[in-house]
VEXKE-339868 format. One record per residue (C-alpha): y, x, z. Coordinates in steps of 0.5 Angstrom, whole numbers, plus 500, padded with zeros to 3 digits. Each point is the difference from the previous one (the first is absolute). Layout:
BEGIN
north:Y&east:X&up:Z
...
% end
This chain:
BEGIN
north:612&east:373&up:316
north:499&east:499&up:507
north:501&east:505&up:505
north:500&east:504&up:494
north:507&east:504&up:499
north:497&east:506&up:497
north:496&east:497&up:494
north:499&east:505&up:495
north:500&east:505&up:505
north:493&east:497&up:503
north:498&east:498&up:492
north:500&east:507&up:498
north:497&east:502&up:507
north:494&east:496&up:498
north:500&east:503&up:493
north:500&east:507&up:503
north:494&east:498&up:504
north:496&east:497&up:495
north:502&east:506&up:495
north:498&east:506&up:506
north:507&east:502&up:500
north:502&east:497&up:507
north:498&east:506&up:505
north:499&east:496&up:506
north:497&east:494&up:502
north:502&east:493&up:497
north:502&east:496&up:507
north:501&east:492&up:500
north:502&east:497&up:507
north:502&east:493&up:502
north:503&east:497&up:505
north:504&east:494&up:503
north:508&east:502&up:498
north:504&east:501&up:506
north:503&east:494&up:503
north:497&east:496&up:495
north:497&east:492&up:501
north:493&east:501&up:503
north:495&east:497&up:494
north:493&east:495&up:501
north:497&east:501&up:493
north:494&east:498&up:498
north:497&east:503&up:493
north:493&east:497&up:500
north:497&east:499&up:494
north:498&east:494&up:503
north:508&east:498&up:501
north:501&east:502&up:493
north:495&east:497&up:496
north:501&east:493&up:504
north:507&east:501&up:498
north:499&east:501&up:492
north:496&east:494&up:500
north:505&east:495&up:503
north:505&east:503&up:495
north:503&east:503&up:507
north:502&east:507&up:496
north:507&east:503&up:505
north:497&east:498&up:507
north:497&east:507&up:500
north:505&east:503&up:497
north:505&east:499&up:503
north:497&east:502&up:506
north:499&east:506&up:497
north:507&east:502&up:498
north:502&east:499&up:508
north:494&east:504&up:501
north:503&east:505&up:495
north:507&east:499&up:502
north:499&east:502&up:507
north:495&east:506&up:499
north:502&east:507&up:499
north:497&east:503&up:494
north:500&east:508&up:501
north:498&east:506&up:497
north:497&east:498&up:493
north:497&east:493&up:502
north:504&east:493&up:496
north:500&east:494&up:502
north:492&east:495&up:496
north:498&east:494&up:500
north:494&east:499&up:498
north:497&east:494&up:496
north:494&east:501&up:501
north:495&east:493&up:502
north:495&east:506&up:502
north:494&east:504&up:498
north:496&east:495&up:497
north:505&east:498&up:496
north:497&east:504&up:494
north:494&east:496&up:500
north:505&east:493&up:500
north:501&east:502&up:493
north:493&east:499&up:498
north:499&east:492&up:503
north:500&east:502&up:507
north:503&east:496&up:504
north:505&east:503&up:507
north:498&east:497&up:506
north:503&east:502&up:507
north:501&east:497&up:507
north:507&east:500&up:503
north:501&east:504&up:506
north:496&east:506&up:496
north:503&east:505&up:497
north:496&east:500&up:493
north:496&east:497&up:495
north:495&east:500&up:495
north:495&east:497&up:495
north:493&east:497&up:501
north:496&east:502&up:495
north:499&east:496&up:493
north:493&east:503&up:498
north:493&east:502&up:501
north:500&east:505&up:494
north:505&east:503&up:496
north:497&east:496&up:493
north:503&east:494&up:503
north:507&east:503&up:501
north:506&east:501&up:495
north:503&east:506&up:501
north:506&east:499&up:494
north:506&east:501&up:502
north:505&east:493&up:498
north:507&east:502&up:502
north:500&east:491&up:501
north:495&east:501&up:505
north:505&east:495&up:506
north:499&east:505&up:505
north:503&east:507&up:496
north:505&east:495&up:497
north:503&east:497&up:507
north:500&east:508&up:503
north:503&east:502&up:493
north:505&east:494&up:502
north:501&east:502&up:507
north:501&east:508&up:498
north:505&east:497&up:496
north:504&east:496&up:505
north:499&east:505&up:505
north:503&east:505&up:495
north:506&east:496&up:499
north:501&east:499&up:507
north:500&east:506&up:502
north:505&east:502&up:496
north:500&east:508&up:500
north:500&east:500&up:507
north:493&east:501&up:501
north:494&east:502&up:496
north:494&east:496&up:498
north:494&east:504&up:501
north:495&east:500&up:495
north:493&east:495&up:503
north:494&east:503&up:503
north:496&east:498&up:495
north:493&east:502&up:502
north:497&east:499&up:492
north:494&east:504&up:497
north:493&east:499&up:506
north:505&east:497&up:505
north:501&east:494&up:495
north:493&east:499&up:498
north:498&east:501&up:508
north:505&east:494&up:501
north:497&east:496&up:495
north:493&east:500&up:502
north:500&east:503&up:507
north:498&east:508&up:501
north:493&east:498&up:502
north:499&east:497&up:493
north:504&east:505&up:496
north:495&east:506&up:503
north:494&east:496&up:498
north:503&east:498&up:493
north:501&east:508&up:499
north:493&east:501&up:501
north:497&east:493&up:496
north:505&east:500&up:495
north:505&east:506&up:499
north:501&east:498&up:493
north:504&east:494&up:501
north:503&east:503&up:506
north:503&east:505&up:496
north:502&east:496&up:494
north:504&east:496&up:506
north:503&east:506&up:503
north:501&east:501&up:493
north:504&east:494&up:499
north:504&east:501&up:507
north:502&east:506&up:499
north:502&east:499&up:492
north:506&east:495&up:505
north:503&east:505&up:504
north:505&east:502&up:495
north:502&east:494&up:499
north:501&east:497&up:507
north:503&east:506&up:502
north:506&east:500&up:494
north:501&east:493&up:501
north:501&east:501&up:508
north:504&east:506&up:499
north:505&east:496&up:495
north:500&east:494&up:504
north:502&east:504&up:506
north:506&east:503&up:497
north:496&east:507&up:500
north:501&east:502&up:494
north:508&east:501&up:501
north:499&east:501&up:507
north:495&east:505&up:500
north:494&east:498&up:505
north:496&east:500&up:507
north:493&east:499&up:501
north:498&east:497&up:508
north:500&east:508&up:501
north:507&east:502&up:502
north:502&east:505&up:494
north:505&east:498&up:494
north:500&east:501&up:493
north:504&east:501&up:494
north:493&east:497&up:496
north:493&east:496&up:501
north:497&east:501&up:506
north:494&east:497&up:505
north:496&east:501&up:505
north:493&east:500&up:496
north:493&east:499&up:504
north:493&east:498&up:501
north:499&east:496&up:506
north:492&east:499&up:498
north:498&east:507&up:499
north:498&east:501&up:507
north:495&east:495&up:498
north:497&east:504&up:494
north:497&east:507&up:499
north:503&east:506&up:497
north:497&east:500&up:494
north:501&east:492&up:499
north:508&east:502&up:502
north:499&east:504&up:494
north:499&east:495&up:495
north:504&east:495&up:502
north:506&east:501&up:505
north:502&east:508&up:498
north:502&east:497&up:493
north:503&east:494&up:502
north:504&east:504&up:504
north:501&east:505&up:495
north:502&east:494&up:495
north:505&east:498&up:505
north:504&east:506&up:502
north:500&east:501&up:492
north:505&east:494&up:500
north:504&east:502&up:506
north:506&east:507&up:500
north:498&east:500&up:508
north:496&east:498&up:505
north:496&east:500&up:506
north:492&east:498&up:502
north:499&east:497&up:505
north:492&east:503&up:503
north:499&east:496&up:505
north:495&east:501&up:505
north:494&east:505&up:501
north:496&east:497&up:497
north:502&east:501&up:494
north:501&east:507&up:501
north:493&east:502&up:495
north:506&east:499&up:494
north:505&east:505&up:504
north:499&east:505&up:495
north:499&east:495&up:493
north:508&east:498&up:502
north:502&east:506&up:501
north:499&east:502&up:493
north:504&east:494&up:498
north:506&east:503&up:497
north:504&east:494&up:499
north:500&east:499&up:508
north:507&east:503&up:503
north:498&east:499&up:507
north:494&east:497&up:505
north:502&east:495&up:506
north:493&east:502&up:504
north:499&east:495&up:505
north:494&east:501&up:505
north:498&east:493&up:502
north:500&east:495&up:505
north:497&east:504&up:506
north:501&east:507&up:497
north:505&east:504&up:503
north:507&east:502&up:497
north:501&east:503&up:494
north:503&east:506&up:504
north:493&east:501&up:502
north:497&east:501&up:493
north:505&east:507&up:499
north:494&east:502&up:496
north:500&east:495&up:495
north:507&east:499&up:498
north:500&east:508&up:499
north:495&east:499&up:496
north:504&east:495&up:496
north:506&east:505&up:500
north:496&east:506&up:497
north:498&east:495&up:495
north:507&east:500&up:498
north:501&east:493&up:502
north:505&east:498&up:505
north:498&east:495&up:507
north:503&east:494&up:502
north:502&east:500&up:508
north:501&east:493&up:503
north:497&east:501&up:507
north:504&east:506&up:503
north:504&east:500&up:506
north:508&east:503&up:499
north:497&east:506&up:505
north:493&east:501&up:495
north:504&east:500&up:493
north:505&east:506&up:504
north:494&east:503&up:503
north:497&east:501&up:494
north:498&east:507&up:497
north:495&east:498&up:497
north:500&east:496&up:493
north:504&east:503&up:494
north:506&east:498&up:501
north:502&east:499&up:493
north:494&east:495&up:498
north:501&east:495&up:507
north:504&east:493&up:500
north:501&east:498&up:506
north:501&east:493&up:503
north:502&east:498&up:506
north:504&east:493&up:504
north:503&east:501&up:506
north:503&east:496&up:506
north:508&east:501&up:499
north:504&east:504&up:495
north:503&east:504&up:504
north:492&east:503&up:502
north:499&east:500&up:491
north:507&east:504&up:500
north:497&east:506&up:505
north:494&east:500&up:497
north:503&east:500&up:494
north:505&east:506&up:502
north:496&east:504&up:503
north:494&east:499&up:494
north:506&east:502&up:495
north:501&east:507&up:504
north:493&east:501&up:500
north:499&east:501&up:493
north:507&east:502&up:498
% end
């Protein structure tokens, strides 16, 4: 595997956090390797649907194995490469069609429906979309050829996917006209994810290789990050109905995993997540104009004392060795830096930190 010599070895190191055996943190840093090719890669959604579509299926993998070639991979991180055609990917399954428009980064689907009664929320495994991403995880897998992990999909399910499909304003008012069919169609959604999931996860070669979500911890068995985008738009109480047991049906599948809560405006559900035994580990991320999240101690503390562990993607090499403050042992921490020889000194003098 690529700039990985030490693959078991880091393996079991994932295990062990996983598992509360490791004793420190978990510490993921990359950068461009030392005398290696400078890379231009662009990993838009956008490039890569438009890719798929024109039966185009190496150019980006190719342009990502350079990448991975020519970048240091240090401390317990590994070379990934997602296939992901982005978040409302979900909801393509389901008749929404992926748009993007080049020289963005993302896409999306346009809402199919006015009411949740006219949508069709089975699952078909023959629904062209998952079978062209099924076809490119397969491909992307055999490319890589064990010298990177795939990584298991964003897969905004549950609530996300309705939101997707009937956009959030609809799907706010059908809760309150129609929570009947709204739940018979999250019902359906939900009853998918198992499915998907395990024919990603065989497609993507994880079930030998083990498995990586677009969080930065490997492990032995099923892992996700799992989250619900759209809860932000709902009461607690309405939380509790649909998105608690939605989540809670999903991490039942998985072995790990992390959830995403994104933003504070969903921060009326904090405690209801919390409770959720199923999730190893929360990734907060504050929002757009919010401070970073070292300036949420509190929350993340909270977070630990709960039991779970906290997901650090936003510190500097000086704040992660400055640190005192979070239980060492319940922290990953990931971290890009400018050349290997930066990554090797803060990589030294992390590991003298917590010998």
């Amino acid at each position: 595997m690529y700039g990985v010599d030490n693959l078991i070895e880091r393996q079991n190191i994932c295990e062990k956090f996983w598992n509360n055996q490791l004793g420190r943190p978990l510490v993921c840093v990359t950068a461009p390797k030392a005398g290696g090719e400078c890379i231009q890669y662009d990993s838009s959604y956008v490039r890569r649907v438009r890719e798929i579509r024109n039966k185009d299926f190496y150019s980006m993998l190719k342009d990502f194995d350079r990448l991975a070639q020519n970048t240091f991979y240090g401390g317990e991180s590994f070379p990934v490469y997602t296939c992901d055609f982005a978040p409302d990917q979900y909801a393509s399954f389901f008749g929404g069609k992926i748009e993007g428009q080049e020289g963005q980064y993302t896409t999306w689907v346009h809402k199919i429906a006015e009411t949740a009664s006219q949508l069709d929320c089975r699952f078909h495994s023959d629904a062209p979309s998952f079978v062209a991403l099924l076809d490119y995880i397969s491909k992307a897998a055999e490319f890589a050829n064990g010298n990177f992990l795939i990584n298991m999909l964003d897969l905004h399910s549950n609530l996300d996917t309705l939101s997707a499909l009937l956009g959030p304003e609809n799907l706010c008012i059908e809760l309150l006209d129609d929570p009947d069919v709204v739940e018979n169609k999250l019902r359906e959604i939900n009853n998918s994810y198992a499915a998907v999931y395990d024919a990603v996860y065989r497609a993507g070669k994880m079930d030998r290789l083990g498995s990586i979500g677009w969080h930065p911890v490997w492990a032995k068995g099923k892992t996700a990050v799992v989250q619900c985008d759209f809860s932000c738009m709902i009461s607690p109480e309405m939380a509790r109905k649909y998105v608690i047991p939605s989540v809670e049906m999903e991490v039942s599948h998985l072995d790990h995993c992390v959830y995403h809560y994104d933003g504070k405006q969903a921060l009326g559900h904090f405690e209801d997540i919390l409770a959720i035994s199923g999730i190893d580990c929360v990734q907060w991320v504050p929002g757009d104009g919010e401070k970073r999240t070292l300036f949420w101690m509190d929350l993340l503390q909270r977070i630990q004392t709960s039991g779970k562990k906290v997901w650090i993607y936003d510190w500097t090499a000086e704040e992660i060795l400055a640190d005192r403050q979070l239980i060492p042992e319940q922290t990953v921490f990931s971290l890009s830096l400018p050349s290997e020889d930066e990554a090797k000194r803060f990589l030294e003098a992390f590991f003298k930190k917590y010998r």
